[in-house]
C-alpha positions, 0 to 999 in steps of 0.5 A: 770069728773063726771059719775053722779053716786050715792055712792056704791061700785067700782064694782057697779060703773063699772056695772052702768057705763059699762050697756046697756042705754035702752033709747037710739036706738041701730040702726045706724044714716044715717051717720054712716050706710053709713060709715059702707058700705063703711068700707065693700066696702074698706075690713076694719074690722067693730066693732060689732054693741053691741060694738059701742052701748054700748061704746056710752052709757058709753061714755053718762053717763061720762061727759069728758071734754077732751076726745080722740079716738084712732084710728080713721079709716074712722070715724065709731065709731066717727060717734056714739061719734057724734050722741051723742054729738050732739043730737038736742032737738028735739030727745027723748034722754035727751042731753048730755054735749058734750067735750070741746075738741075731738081729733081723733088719725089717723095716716093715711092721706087718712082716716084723710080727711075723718075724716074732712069731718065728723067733719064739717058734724056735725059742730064740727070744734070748738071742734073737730080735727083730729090729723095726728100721732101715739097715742104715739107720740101724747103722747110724744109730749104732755108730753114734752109740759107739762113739759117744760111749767110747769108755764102754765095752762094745757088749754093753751098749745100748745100740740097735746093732751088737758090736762088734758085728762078724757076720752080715747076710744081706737079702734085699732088692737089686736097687738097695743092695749095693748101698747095703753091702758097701755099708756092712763091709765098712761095719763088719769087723777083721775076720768078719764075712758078709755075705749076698747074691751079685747084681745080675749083670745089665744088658742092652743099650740104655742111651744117655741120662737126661740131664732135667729127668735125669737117670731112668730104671735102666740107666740107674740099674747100670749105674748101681753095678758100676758101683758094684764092680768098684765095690769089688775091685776096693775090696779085692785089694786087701781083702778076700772075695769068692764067688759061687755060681748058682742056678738061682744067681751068684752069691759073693762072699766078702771076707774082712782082713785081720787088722794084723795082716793087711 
């Protein structure tokens, strides 16, 4: 994957690549507004607007060609990835190189039909598929594909996941998405990004585990951003990480070295 970035430093990367693109609208397509009330109508959590917003604008300077959403939902933010993709010439925004391959991870099959339904609203069917399981499963099966035909190109295996995978944007719930984005950085390949929004940040005191009852909401709350902060520090040492704040939480970016270079 090529950000399309000049030389400077890993910091100076991650501003780039994690800043707003002030070229492009931050107001909703049809597609997606229509989505967002439905999402209100069905009491789903929506993602903050700055949020989507800004992850299609890194998602516009990175050219993946395997990407992968974790989390699909009802297809909010797939909405946002595929306004991007498939910007028509005539839009004033520059286009921009879309996937080979787009796997949505919804584990649910209600929410999956109506995924499809959006992929075929934006003619993606030869790129874009939906995937019925849960993101570590997909990863297992995937894995296991890889090492049981070694001898075969990545491209040509028959694998929930297409590999070699460059880019993955994780959306699920502060409880799965430690464990999710620990597992995408260890998948990703060199040059590969993932993307996320930070835990928020557990405050108040919430006492000592019960050693029957063991850990409750709160305590496990703790417990996941502890493994955040280790995830963080892990891939800090020699990769890069950027954060950009948000009026609707953080997002942090995970940049995966080139092999050559650490």
């Amino acid at each position: 994957m090529s950000a399309g970035l000049p030389q400077m430093s890993d910091s100076e990367i991650m501003r780039l690549l994690l800043s707003e693109d002030e070229s492009r609208s931050q107001e909703e397509s049809e597609v997606a507004a229509s989505i967002g009330e439905q999402m209100l109508h069905m009491d789903l959590p929506i993602m903050a607007r700055s949020v989507r917003a800004r992850i299609r604008d890194i998602c516009s300077r990175v050219s993946p060609s395997n990407a992968v959403l974790v989390g699909g939902g009802i297809g909010h933010l797939s909405a946002w990835l595929f306004d991007l993709w498939c910007t028509s010439e005539e839009d004033n925004c520059p286009p921009i190189s879309r996937p080979s391959s787009f796997r949505i991870i919804e584990p649910g099959t209600r929410f999956r039909v109506i995924i499809e339904r959006l992929i075929r609203r934006y003619e993606a069917d030869s790129w874009a598929e939906v995937i019925s399981m849960e993101w570590q499963e997909a990863i297992a099966e995937s894995t296991s594909a890889l090492a049981s035909n070694i001898s075969l190109p990545e491209g040509a295996l028959q694998s929930p996941l297409t590999l070699p995978i460059n880019l993955v944007v994780v959306d699920l719930p502060e409880e799965s998405r430690v464990e999710a984005v620990t597992s995408a950085f260890e998948i990703v390949s060199p040059g590969g990004l993932v993307i996320s929004l930070e835990p928020t940040v557990p405050t108040g005191d919430v006492g000592e585990i019960d050693e029957e009852e063991g850990p409750n909401p709160a305590q496990k709350k703790v417990q996941s951003f502890n493994e955040w902060i280790d995830l963080i520090k892990r891939v800090n040492e020699n990769h890069s990480v950027g954060f950009a704040e948000l009026t609707g939480g953080s997002i942090v970016g995970l940049l995966k070295g080139d092999s050559t270079n650490h």
